[in-house]
N, C-alpha and C positions, 0 to 999 in steps of 0.2 A: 750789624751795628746800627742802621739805619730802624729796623724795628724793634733796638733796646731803646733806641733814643725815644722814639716814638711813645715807647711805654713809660719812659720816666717823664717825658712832658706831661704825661693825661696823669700821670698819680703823684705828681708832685707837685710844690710851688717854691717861687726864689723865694729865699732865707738865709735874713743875714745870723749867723750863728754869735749867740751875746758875746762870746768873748773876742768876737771878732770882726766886730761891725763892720769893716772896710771890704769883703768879702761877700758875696753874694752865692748862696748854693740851691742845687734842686732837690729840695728836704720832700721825706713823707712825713706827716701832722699825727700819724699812729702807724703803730708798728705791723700790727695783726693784720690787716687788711691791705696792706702792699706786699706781706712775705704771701697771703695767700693768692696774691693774683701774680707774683711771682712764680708762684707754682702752676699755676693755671697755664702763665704766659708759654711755661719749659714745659708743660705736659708733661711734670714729673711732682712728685710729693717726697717732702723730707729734704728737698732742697737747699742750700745755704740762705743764712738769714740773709736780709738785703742791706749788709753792713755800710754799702757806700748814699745809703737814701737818709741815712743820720750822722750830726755832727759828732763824735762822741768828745769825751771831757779829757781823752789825753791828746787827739787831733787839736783840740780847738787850743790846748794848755800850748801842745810845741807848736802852732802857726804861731798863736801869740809869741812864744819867745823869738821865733824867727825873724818876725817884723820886725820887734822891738831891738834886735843886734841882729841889724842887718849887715852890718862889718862883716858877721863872719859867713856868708853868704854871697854875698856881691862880687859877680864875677866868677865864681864856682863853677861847678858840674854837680848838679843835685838831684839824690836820688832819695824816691820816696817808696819806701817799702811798704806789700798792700796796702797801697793809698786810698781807697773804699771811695769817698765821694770825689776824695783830689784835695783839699782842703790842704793839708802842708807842703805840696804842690803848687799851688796859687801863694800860698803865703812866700814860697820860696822865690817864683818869678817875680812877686811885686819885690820882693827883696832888693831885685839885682840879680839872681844869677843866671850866668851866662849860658847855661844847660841845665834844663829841669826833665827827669825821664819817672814819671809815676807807674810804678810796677805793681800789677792785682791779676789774679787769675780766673776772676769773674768777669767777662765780658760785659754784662752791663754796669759794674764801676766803670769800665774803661769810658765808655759811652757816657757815662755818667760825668769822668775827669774833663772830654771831651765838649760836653756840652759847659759844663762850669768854669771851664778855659775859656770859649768863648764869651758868656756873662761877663765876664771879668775880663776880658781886652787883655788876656796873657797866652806866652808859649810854653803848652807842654807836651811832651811828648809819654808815648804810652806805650805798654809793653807787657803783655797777658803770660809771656813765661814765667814757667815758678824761678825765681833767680837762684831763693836757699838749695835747688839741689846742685849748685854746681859753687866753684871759685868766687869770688868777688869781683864785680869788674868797677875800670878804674872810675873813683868820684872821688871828688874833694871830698863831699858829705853826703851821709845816708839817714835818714829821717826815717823813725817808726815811731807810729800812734797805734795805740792798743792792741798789740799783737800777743801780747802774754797771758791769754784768756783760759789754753785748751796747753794740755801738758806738752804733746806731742809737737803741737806747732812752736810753745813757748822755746821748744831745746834747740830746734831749727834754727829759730831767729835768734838765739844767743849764740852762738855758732859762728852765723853768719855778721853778727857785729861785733866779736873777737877778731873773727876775720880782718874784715872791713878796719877796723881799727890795727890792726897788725899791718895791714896794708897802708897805711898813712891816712886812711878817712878821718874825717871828725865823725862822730857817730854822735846823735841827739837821739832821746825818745823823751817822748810823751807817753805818762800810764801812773794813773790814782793807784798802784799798786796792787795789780789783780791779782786773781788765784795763783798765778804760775808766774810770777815775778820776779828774778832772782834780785832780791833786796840787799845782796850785800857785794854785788857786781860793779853796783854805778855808782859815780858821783851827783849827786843833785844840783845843781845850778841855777832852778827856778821854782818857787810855790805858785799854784792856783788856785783861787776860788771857783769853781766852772760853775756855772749855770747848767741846769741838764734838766731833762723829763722822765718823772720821777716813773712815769711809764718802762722806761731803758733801765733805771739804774736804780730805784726804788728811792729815790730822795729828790730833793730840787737842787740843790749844790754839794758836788764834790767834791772834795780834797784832792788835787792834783798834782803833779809835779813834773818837770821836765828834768833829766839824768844825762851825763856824757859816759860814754864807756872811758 
């Protein structure tokens, strides 16, 4: 942990994410040149992108909703599914709530959620198991931004927020409605304009939205 963090201090800088001013994270400024020293770093090639080194436009859409109805939040157990930089994590303890556990199976997110906890004067806790292969464990609420990317991973996490939802969670997501989306699962409960780098998403603002199962 100690030489991920190392690595995200030298190729990153604090960044407060537009839609999120009140947050402070450790961003990369381009994408190409942190996944390849990523690579370098693991002495492996083909590697996963460095998803927790950028804000992306449905993190930043549900931190913003989280802040903003922090009612439903405060006091909780909140779980944040591959939380990548920690971003609806930090949103969730400034919230109020009483347990925040940011779940990613990339070791330098964790390192990443780890260092961005501290920036920001909050507790979270962290946890590299894949949770989707097993039951749901017990939260108030469960938090996912941008997971609906990749077919395989999208059926998992819908899966596991039926679940979660069956189980009495609140379930939130953030997601501009990607490729693997199921658009006629959720309800919507918030629009965003996100601010984004047209690098990541090929525009400067996305159309975003935050959904409850």
């Amino acid at each position: 942990m100690s030489d991920h963090s190392a690595f995200i201090r030298a190729n990153t800088r604090l960044i407060s994410p537009p839609l999120v001013p009140e947050i402070r994270l450790h961003l990369a400024e381009e994408s190409v040149p942190i996944w390849q020293k990523t690579e370098d770093e693991l002495g492996e090639m083909n590697v996963p992108p460095p998803y927790w080194a950028f804000a992306w436009a449905g993190g930043q859409a549900l931190s913003r909703y989280v802040l903003d109805n922090a009612a439903l939040i405060a006091g909780k157990s909140v779980l944040d599914l591959g939380s990548g930089s920690g971003l609806s994590a930090l949103a969730a303890a400034k919230a109020g709530a009483a347990r925040v556990v940011a779940a990613d199976i990339d070791a330098f997110s964790l390192a990443a959620v780890a260092l961005n906890a501290a920036v920001n004067g909050v507790s979270v806790e962290t946890t590299q198991d894949d949770l989707l292969a097993a039951p749901p464990l017990p939260f108030d609420v469960v938090l996912v931004g941008d997971l609906f990317y990749e077919r395989q991973l999208a059926g998992r996490v819908l899966a596991y927020c039926d679940a979660a939802k069956a189980a009495g969670a609140l379930v939130l997501i953030g997601d501009p409605q990607r490729n693997y989306f199921p658009r006629d699962r959720f309800a919507c409960v918030g629009r965003y304009e996100v601010p984004v780098t047209r690098e990541l998403e090929d525009a400067e603002i996305k159309r975003t939205a935050v959904w409850q199962v």
